[in-house]
N, C-alpha and C positions, 0 to 999 in steps of 0.2 A: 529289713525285717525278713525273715526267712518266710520261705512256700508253709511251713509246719505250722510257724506261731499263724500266719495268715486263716490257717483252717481255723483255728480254736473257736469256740461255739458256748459261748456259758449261759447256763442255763439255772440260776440257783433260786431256791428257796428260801426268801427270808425264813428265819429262824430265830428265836430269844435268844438275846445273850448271857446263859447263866454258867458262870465258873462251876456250878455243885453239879453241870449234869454228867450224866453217867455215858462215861465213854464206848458206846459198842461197837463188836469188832464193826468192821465193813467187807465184809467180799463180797462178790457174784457167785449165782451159782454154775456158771462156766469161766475157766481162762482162758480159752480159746472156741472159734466159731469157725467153720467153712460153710460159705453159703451159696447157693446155684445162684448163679448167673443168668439164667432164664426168668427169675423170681421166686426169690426165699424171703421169706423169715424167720424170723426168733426174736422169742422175747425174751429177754436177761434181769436176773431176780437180785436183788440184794438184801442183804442180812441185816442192814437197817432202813430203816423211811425217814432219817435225814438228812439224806442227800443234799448239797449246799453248792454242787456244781457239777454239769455235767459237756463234757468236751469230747475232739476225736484230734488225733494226732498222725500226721502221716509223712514220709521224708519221699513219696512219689512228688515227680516232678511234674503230674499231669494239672494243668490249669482247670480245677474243677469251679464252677459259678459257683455259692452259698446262697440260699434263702430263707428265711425263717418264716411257718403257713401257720396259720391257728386251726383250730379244729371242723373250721368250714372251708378251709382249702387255700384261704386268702390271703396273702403277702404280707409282714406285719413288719415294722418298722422294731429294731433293736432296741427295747425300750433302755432308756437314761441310768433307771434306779438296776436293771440286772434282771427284775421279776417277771421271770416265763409263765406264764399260766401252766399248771396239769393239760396234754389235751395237743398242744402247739409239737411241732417238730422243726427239725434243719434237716434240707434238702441242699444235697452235693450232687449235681449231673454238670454233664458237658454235651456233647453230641452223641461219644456212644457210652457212658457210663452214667447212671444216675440212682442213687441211694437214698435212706433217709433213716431217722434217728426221732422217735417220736416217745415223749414222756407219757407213760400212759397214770401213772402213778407216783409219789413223795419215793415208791422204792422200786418202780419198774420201767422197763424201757423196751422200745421195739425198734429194732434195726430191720428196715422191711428194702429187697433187693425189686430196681425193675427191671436194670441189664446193663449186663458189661459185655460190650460187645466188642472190648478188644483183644488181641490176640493174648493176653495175659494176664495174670489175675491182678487182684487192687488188694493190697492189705493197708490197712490201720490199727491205731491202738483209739479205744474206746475209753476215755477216762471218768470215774466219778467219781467223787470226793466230798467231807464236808471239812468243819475245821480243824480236827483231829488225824481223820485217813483216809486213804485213797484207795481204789481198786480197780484196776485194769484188764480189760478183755482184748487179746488179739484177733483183728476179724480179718480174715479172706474173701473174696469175693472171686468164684473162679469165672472164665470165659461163658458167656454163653453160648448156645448153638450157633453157627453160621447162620444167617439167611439165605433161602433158599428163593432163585430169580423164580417169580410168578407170573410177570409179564414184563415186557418191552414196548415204550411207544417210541418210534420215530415221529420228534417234532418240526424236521426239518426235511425238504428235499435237497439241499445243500450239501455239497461233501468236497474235502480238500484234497487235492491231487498232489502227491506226493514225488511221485516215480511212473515211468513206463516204460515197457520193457515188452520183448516178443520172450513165448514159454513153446518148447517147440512138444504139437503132439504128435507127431507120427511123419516118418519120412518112406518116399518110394523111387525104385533103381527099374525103372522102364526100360529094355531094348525092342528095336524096333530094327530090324534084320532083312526087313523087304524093300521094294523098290517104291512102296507106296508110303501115304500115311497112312498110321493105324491110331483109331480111336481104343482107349484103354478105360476100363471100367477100375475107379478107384473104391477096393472096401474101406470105409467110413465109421461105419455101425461100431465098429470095437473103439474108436474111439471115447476116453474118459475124459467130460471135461469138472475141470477143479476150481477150488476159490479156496485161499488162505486165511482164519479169521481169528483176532485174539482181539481182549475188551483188557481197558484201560482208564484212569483217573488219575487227575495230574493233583501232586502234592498226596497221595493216601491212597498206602497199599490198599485197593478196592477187594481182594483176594482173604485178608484179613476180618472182612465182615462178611462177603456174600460168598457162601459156597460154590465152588464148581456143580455145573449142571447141563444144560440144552436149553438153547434161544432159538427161537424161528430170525431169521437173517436175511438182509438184503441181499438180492442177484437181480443181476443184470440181466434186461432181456433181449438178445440179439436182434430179434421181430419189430420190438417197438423202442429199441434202445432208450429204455429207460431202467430205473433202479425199481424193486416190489417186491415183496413179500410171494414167495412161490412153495411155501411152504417146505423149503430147505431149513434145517436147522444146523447148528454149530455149537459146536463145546463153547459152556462161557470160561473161558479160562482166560489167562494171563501170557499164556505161550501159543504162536501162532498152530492153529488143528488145521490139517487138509480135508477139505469137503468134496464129496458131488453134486457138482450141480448139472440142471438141465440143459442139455447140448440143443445147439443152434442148427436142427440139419436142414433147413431150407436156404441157409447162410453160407451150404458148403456144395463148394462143386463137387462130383461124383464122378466126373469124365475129362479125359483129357484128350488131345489128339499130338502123337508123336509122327515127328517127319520123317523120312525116310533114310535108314541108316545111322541111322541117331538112339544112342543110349541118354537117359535124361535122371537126372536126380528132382524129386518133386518133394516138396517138404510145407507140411500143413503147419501153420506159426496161430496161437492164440493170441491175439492183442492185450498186454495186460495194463492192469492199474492196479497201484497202489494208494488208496485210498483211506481218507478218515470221516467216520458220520457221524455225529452226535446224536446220543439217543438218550432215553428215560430207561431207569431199568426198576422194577418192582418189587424185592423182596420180602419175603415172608419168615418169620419165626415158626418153623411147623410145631416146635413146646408149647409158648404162649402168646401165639398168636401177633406178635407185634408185627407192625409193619416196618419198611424201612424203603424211601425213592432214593433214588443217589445217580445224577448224572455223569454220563459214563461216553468216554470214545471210541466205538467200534474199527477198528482198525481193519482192514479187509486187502487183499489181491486178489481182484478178479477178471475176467478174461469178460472183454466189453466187445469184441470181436473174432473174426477169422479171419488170414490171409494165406494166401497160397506162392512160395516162389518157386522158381523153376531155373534150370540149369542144366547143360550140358554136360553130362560126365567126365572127368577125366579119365582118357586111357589109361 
């Protein structure tokens, strides 16, 4: 049985059966709808009030759940005989789409949106019919806004080490031309240090519902080597942003002492990691308000240390 027949949704009103009644036409008064994605409606009119079935029809291949609510909201089983009460609706959602189709009247109907938050719109055909004719409205359903990150929890101090690597910040070409040793003052202060962050969800482009924005982000802190919140933030995107972050200067040596007659190459290395944390991320609808959680992988490179190595120049 195909994804289409699966939607179909009947909803009719007994009716007498008389050969003498008078055939009237049947249209709506739209054949086509485009509805916001944030949350629309419309109510759709017909040109008679006997309606004997009413369906939706759609060749998307998105696995939407179906339920049919009465007019207190309540889940009602498919009655035997076919007879929908006035009042009741079918409801088509999934995780980020969900619509409804609700008989307000023998000749009216309200297609009411709560959100299509994927990257695309949703079209169907709306059918109603009795035993004579039928009348069809094509509906859209475009995207709605992205959500916009409103907070992040990290629920975990755990984080998966991937890679490590030295990122080199700053190198120095010492001579030392006298017969003694000479202490050398290293400048420090220009050094930048960085952290590389992009956010991720495994199985569902997360980029397709939540907008790009700014997350406050873990760093590392050289003093108490651990991970915290320091009030850095980072692009929430999907492609790794270079940040700065707060440098370690009581982590770094400032002086050195060169021997005598000796040129020296010195080269300051950041300790890096590549890293994955799992966190909460909070999304907002700023239209209508909806909310949306969706656990997410913060992917990071960060510099967990300093080292300094040293070397003799070559002539």
């Amino acid at each position: 049985m195909s994804y289409a027949l699966r939607l179909l949704l009947l909803l009719p009103v007994l009716s007498g059966c008389n050969s003498d009644v008078f055939v009237e036409e049947l249209d709506a008064d739209v054949t086509e709808l485009v509805l916001d994605g944030n949350g629309d409606e419309r109510t759709v009119t017909f040109t008679s009030d006997r309606i004997s079935y009413v369906s939706i029809f759609s060749t998307d291949d998105r696995n939407l759940y179906q339920t049919i609510v009465d007019a207190d909201g309540n889940s009602i089983p498919v009655p035997t005989d076919g007879n929908i009460e006035v009042g009741c609706k079918g409801v088509w959602s999934d995780e980020f789409l969900s619509f409804s189709i609700e008989k307000l009247s023998d000749r009216e109907c309200r297609i009411a949106v709560e959100e299509n938050a994927y990257a695309t719109p949703y079209e169907f055909y709306f059918n109603v019919g009795n035993d004579y004719q039928n009348a069809s409205v094509k509906v859209r359903i475009n995207p709605s806004d992205r959500y916009q990150v409103d907070d992040i929890e990290y629920f975990s101090t755990s984080r998966r080490v991937y890679d490590e690597y030295e990122r080199l910040l700053k190198e120095w070409r010492v001579a030392n031309d006298s017969d003694s040793p000479m202490t050398v003052a290293l400048d420090v202060d220009d050094i930048v240090y960085e952290g590389d962050y992009r956010f991720e969800e495994e199985e569902f482009d997360l980029f397709s519902l939540m907008a790009d924005g700014a997350v406050e982000v873990d760093v590392y802190s050289f003093d108490d080597r651990l991970m915290g919140l320091y009030g850095v933030k980072a692009p929430f995107g999907s492609e790794y942003a270079r940040v700065t972050l707060p440098g370690p200067p009581s982590r770094v040596r400032t002086s050195v002492e060169i021997a005598p007659k000796t040129t020296e190459v010195i080269r300051l290395y950041a300790e890096m990691e590549d890293i994955g944390v799992s966190i909460i991320v909070h999304g907002k609808n700023m239209k209508n308000g909806r909310e949306c959680v969706r656990h997410v992988l913060m992917r990071a490179v960060l510099p967990t240390g300093v080292v300094m190595r040293r070397g003799v120049a070559d002539e």
